[in-house]
C-alpha positions as CSV (number, residue, x, y, z in Angstrom):
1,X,93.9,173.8,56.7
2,X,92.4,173.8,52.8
3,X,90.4,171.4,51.5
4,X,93.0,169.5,49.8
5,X,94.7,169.1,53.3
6,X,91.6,168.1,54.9
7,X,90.6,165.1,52.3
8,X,94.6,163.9,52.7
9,X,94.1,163.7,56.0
10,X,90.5,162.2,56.3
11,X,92.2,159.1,53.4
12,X,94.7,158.8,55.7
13,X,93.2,158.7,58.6
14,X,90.6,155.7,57.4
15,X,93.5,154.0,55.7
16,X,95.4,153.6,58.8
17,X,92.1,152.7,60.5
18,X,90.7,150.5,58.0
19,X,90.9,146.6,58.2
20,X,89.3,144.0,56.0
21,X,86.5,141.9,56.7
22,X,89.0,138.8,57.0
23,X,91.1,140.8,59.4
24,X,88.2,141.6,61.3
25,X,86.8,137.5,61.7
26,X,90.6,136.5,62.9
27,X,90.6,139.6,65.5
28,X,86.9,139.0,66.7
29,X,87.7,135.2,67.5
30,X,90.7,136.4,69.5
31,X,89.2,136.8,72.9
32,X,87.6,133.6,74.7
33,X,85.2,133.4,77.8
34,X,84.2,130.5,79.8
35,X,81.0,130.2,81.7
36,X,81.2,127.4,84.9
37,X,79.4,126.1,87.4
38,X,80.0,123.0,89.6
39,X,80.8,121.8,93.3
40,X,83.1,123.9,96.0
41,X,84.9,121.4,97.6
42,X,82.7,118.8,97.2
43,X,84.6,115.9,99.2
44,X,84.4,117.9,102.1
45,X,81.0,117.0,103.0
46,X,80.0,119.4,105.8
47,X,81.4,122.7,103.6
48,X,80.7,121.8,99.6
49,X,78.8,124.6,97.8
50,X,77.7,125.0,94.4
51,X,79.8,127.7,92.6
52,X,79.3,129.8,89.6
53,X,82.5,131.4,87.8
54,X,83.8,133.1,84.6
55,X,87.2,133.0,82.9
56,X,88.8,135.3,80.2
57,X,91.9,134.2,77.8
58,X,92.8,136.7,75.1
59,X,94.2,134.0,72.1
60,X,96.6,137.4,70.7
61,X,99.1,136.3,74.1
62,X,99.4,133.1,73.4
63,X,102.8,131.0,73.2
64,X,104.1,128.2,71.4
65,X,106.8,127.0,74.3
66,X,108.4,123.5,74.9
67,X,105.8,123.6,77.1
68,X,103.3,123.5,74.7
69,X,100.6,126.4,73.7
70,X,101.0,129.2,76.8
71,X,97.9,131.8,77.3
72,X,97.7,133.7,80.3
73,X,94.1,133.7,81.9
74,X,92.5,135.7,84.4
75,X,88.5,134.4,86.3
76,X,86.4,134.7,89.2
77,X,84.0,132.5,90.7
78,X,81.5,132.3,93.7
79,X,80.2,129.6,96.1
80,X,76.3,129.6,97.3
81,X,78.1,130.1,100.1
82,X,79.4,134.0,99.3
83,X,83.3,132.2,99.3
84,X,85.1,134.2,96.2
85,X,88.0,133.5,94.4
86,X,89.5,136.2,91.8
87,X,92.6,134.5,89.7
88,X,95.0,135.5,87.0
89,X,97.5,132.7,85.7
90,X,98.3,130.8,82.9
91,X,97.3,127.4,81.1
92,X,98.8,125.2,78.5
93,X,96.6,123.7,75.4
94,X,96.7,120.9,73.9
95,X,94.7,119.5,71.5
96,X,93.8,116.1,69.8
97,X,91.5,116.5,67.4
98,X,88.3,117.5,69.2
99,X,89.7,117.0,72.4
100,X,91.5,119.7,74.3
101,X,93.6,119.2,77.2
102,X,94.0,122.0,79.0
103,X,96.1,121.9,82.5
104,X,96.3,125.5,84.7
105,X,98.0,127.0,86.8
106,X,96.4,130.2,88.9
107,X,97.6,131.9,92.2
108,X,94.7,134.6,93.3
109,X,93.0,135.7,96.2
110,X,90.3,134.2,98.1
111,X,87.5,135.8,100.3
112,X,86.0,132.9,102.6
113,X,82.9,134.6,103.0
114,X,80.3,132.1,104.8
115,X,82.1,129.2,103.2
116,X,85.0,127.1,104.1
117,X,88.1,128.6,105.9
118,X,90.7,127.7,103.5
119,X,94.0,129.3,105.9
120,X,94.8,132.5,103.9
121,X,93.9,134.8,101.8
122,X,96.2,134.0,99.1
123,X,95.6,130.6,97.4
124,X,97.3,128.8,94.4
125,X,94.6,126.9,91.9
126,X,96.0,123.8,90.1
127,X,93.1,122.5,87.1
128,X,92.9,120.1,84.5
129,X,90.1,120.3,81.6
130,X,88.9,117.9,79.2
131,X,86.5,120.0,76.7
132,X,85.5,118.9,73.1
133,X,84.6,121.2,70.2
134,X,81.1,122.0,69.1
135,X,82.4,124.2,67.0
136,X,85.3,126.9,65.6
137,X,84.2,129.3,67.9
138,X,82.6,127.2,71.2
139,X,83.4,124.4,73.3
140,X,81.8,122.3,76.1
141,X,84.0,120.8,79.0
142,X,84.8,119.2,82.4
143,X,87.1,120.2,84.7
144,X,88.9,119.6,88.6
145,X,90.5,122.1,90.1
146,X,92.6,121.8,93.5
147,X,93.0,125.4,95.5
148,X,95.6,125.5,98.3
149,X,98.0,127.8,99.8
150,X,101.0,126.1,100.0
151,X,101.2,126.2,103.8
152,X,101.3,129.6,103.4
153,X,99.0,129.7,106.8
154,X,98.3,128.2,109.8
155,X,96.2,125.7,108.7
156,X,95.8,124.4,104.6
157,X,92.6,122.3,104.2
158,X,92.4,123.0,100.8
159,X,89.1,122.4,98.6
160,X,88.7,119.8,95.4
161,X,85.9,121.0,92.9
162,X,84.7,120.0,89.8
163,X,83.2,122.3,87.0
164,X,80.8,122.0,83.5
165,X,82.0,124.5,81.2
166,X,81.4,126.1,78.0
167,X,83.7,128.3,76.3
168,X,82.8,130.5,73.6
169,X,85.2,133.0,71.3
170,X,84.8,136.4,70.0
């Protein structure tokens, strides 16, 4: 390959590569992670546990359905108690003003651990969020999440928890 070849090649080559600074802002806000922590199951008195969890939605899958805005989100948390519970689902946004109201729906599998035997190993996670926003890119919330399996084993006590979160993009 000559020179010339080289350098057309090279321009090209950055060209298709290249993106401008606005491009890059709107793709670096794309991608959103929440940070939790609450109570496993805290109306069940002799098996609540403080939990700890994270939660990934990437904003480019989102949706505008009759259903509202659809993004399909994928998490993890864990109790004090070593319970686990990884997920992948979808939600629905909606927001007034501020306020976002943000219902989900998550099967995934769950690893009892020390903590409470929930009747199988895979469980469905109904939510609902309230968060406000402190700003473009972060938000601070409350949420309630019901796990369950659906009778899917012998036994479904199922566990109620609630959550503090804070969201942030990137």
């Amino acid at each position: 390959m000559n020179f010339k070849n080289f350098l057309t090649t090279l321009f090209l080559v950055l060209f298709a590569f290249s993106i401008t600074a606005e491009e890059l802002e709107r793709k670096s806000q794309n991608t959103e992670f929440s940070v939790y922590t609450g109570m496993f199951d805290f109306s069940d008195d002799g098996k609540k546990s403080t939990l700890l969890g994270f939660q990934h939605q990437n904003e480019d899958l989102n949706r505008n359905t009759f259903l509202g805005n659809l993004s399909p989100i994928t998490g993890a948390l864990i109790t004090a108690d070593a319970a686990s519970y990884l997920y992948t689902g979808v939600q629905a946004q909606y927001k007034l003003g501020a306020l976002n109201i943000t219902p989900s729906f998550t099967p995934g599998l769950y690893f009892e651990g020390d903590g409470k035997d929930l009747g199988h190993l895979i469980e469905f996670k109904s939510e609902l969020q309230f968060s406000l926003d402190l700003s473009n890119t972060s938000e601070l919330g409350l949420s309630y999440n019901h796990i369950s399996n659906a009778s899917l084993g012998d036994k479904n006590p199922g566990a109620n928890s609630y959550m503090f979160n804070f969201f942030k993009n990137f």
